[in-house]
C-alpha positions in Angstrom: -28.4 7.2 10.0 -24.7 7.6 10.8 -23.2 7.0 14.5 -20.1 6.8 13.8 -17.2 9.4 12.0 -14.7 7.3 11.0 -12.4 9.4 9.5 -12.5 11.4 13.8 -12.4 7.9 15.1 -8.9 7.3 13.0 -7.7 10.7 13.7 -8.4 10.1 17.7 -7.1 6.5 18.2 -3.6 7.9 16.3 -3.4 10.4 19.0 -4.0 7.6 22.0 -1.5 5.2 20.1 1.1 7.7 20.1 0.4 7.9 24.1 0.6 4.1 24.1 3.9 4.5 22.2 5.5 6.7 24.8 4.6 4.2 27.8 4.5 0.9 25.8 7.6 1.4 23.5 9.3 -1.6 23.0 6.1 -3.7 22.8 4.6 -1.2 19.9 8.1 -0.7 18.1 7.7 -4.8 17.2 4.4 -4.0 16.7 5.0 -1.6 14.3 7.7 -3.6 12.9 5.3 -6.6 12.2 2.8 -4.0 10.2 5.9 -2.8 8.0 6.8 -6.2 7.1 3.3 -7.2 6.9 2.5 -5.1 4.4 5.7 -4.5 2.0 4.5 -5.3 -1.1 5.7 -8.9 -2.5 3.1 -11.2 -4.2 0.5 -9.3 -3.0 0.4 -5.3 -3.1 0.0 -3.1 -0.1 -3.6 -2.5 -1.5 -4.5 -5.8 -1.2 -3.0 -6.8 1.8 -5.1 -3.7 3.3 -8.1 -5.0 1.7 -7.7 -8.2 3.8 -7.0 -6.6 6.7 -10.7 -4.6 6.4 -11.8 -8.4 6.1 -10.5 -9.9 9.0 -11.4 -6.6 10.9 -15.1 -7.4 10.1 -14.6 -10.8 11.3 -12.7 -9.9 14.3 -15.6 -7.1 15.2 -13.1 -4.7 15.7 -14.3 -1.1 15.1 -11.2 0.4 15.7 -9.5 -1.7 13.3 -11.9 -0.6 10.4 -11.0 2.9 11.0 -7.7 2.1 9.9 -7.6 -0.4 7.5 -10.9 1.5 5.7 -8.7 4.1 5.6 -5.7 2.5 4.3 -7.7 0.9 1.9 -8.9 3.7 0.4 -5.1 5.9 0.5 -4.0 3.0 -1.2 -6.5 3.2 -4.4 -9.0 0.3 -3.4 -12.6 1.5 -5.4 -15.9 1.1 -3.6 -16.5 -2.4 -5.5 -13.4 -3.9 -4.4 -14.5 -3.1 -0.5 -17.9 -4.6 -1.5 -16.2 -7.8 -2.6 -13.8 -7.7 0.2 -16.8 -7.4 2.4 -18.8 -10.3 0.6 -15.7 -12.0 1.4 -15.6 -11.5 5.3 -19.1 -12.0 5.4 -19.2 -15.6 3.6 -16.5 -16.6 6.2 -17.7 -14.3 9.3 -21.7 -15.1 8.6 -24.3 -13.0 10.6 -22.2 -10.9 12.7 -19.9 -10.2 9.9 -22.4 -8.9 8.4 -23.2 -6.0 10.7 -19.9 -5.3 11.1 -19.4 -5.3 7.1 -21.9 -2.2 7.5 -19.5 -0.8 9.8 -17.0 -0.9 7.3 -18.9 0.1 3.9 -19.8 3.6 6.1 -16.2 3.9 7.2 -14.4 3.2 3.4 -17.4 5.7 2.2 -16.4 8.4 4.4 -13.4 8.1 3.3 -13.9 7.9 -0.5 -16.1 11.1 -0.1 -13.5 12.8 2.0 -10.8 11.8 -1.1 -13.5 13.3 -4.0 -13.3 16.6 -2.4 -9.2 17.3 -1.8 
């Protein structure tokens, strides 16, 4: 059973973070500054680097943060089995609770990948 739409849940928290924007700016201008140069490709491509991010998101429990980098993820080419071995990944190093949240994250990239098939 699905509780969660991911792809609304990305959609919505954009529009609260462009509110938090408006009141915070400074603080989310370095913000956003850190996330550009976070994820400029160098050794590692912006794929991967989103890939991770999914990971740590599991292990960080942060719903939210699976929105987006599922999202990302998946705009940026990553195939259902690379999630699935990301999210091996976070759970070998997360345990138990990354494992539930894993879940959270194979029903968010899915949404997505089936939202991509049909454009």
């Amino acid at each position: 059973m699905q509780t969660t739409d991911w792809p609304d849940l990305a959609t919505m928290l954009s529009g609260e973070l462009r509110n938090l924007r408006g009141g915070a700016s400074d603080v989310m201008k370095g913000f956003g500054a850190i996330a550009q140069a976070a994820l400029k490709p160098g050794a590692l491509d912006t794929k991967t680097k989103e890939l991770i991010a999914l990971a740590i998101s599991v292990a960080v429990r942060c719903d939210d943060c699976i929105a987006f980098h599922a999202k990302a993820a998946v705009e940026r080419g990553a195939t259902r089995e690379e999630i699935l071995e990301t999210l091996g990944m976070a759970i070998y190093m997360g345990a138990g609770p990354a494992a539930m949240y894993a879940s959270h994250a194979l029903g968010a990239a899915t949404q997505f990948l089936d939202a991509k098939s049909q454009v």
